[in-house]
C-alpha positions in Angstrom: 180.1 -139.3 -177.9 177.5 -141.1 -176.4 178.4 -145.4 -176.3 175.9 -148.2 -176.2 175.1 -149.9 -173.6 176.8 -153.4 -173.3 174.7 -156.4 -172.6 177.2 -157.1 -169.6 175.5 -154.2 -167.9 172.2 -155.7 -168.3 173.1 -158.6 -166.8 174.6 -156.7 -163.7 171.7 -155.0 -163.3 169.2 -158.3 -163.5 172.2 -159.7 -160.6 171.7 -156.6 -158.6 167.5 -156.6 -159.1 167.7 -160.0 -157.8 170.0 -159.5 -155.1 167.9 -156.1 -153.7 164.7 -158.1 -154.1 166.6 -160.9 -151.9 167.6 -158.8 -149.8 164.0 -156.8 -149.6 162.4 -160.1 -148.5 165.0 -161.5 -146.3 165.5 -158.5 -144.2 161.3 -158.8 -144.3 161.4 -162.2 -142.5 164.2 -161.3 -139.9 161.6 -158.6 -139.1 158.6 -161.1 -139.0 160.4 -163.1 -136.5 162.5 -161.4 -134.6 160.6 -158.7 -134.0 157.3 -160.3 -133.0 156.7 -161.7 -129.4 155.1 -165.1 -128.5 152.0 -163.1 -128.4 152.3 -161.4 -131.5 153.3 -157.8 -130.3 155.8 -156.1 -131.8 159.4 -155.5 -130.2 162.1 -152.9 -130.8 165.8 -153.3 -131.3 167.5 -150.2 -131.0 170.7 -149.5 -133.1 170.6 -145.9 -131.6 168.9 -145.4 -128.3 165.3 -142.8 -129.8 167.0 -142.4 -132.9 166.8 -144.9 -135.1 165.3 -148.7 -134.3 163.7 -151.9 -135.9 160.2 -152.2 -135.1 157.9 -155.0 -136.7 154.6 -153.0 -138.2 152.3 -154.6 -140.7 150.8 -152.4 -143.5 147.7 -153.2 -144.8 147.6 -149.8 -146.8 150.5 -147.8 -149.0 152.9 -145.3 -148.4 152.4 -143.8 -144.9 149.7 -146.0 -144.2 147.3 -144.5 -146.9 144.3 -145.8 -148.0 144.3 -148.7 -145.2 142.4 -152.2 -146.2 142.3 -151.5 -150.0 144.5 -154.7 -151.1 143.1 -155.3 -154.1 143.2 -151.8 -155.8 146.8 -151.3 -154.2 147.5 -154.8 -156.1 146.3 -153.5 -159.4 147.7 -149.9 -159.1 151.4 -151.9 -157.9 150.6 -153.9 -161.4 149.6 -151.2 -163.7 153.3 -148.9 -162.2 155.5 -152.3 -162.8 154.0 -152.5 -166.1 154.8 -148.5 -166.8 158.5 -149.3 -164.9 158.8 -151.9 -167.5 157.8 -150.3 -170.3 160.0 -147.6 -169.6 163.0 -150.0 -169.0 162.5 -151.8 -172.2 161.9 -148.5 -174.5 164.8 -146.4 -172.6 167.5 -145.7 -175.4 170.5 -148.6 -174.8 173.1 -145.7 -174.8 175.1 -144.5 -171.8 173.4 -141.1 -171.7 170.4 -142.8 -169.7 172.3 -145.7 -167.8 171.1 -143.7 -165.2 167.1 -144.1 -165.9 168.6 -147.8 -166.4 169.5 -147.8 -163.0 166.6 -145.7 -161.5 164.1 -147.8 -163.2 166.0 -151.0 -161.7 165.9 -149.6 -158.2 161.9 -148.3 -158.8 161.1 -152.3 -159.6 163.0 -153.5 -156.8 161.1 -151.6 -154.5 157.5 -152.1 -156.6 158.3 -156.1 -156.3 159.4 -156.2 -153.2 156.3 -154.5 -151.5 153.8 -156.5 -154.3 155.4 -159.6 -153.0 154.4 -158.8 -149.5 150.6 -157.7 -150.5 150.4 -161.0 -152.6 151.7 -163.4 -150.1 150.6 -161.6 -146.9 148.2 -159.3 -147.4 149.9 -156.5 -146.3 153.7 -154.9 -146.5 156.2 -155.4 -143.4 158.0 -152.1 -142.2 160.4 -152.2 -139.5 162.7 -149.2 -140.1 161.8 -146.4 -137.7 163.6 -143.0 -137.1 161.9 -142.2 -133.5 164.3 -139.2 -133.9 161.8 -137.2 -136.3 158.8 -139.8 -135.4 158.9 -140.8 -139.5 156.7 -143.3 -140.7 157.9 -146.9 -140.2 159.4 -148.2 -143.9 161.2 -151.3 -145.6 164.4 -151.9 -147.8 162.0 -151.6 -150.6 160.7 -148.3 -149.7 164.3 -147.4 -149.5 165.3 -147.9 -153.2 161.9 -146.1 -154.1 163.1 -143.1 -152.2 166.0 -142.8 -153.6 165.3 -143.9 -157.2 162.7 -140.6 -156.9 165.3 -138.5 -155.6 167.6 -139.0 -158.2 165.0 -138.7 -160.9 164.0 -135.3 -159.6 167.8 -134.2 -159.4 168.4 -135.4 -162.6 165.6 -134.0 -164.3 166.6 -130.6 -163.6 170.4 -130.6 -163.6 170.4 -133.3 -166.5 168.1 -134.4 -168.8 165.3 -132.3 -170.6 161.4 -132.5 -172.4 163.1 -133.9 -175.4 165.2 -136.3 -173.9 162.0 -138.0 -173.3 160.4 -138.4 -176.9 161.7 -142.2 -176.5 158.6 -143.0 -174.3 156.3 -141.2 -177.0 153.7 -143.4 -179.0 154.2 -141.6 -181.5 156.4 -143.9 -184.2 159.6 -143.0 -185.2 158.9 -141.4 -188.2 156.0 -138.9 -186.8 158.6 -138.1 -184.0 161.3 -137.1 -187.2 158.5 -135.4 -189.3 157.4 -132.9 -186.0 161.3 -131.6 -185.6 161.5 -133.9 -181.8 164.9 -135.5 -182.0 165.9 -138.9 -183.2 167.2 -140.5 -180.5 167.8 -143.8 -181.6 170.5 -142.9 -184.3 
């Protein structure tokens, strides 16, 4: 049988938004100064010789360097997604079935703040993880618990959860949702 959620686990998961967030911005100003020369180039610290390395970049557009320059409507559009993200936090059934959208929402905020952050105060996101390996785009702890907040969504959504698992994000009221045979999840 499926248990509520207890409010202790929404208080680990505000601790562990907190601390990712932290650690998203921390790990963002080692990069901005350790990784910058006196003249402003960048540097690169290798943890495995053309593998994998820290390199300072500065990314005035979105994911893989998209639509370069456009600040202000990557601000809004990072406003408008935290708004869906917590929407969808808020109106996610509190029962242990979807802890796990609990935690994938968590970790899709995380990385939503922690980039918006950088865009606000900067005016453009710091990356400084780089896989020279397979010459992948340079990324962020942020970017990170994106990635895998999407992978687990996609794994979960076809191994776990179905359509109607999903009426709870409906705007259709609780009663309409009853009277069209979708099921009740909040009972």
């Amino acid at each position: 049988m499926d248990k509520r959620i207890t409010k202790a686990v929404y208080i680990y998961q505000a601790l562990v938004f907190a601390l990712f967030v932290a650690i998203d911005q921390i790990t963002k100003v080692l990069a901005r100064t350790k990784l910058v020369d006196e003249f402003g180039n960048s540097k690169s610290f290798y943890l495995i010789k053309n593998v994998l390395c820290f390199h300072y970049l500065e990314n005035r557009g979105s994911v893989w360097g998209i639509l370069q320059g456009k600040i202000n409507f990557l601000l809004i559009v990072s406003l408008f997604l935290f708004l869906i993200l917590l929407y969808v936090y808020i109106k996610l059934p509190k029962t242990t079935n979807y802890l796990v959208l609990l935690w994938i929402d968590v970790f899709m905020l995380v990385g939503a703040v922690g980039n918006t952050i950088d865009r606000i105060v900067f005016g453009y996101v710091t990356d400084f993880i780089y896989f020279e390996l397979i010459n992948f785009p340079i990324f962020n702890f942020a970017d990170i618990c994106i990635t895998l907040a999407a992978a687990v969504t996609v794994v979960m959504i076809l191994t776990r959860y179905k359509d109607d698992n999903f009426a709870f994000l409906s705007f259709k009221n609780k009663k309409k949702i009853e009277e069209d045979g979708e099921v009740d999840i909040h009972n």
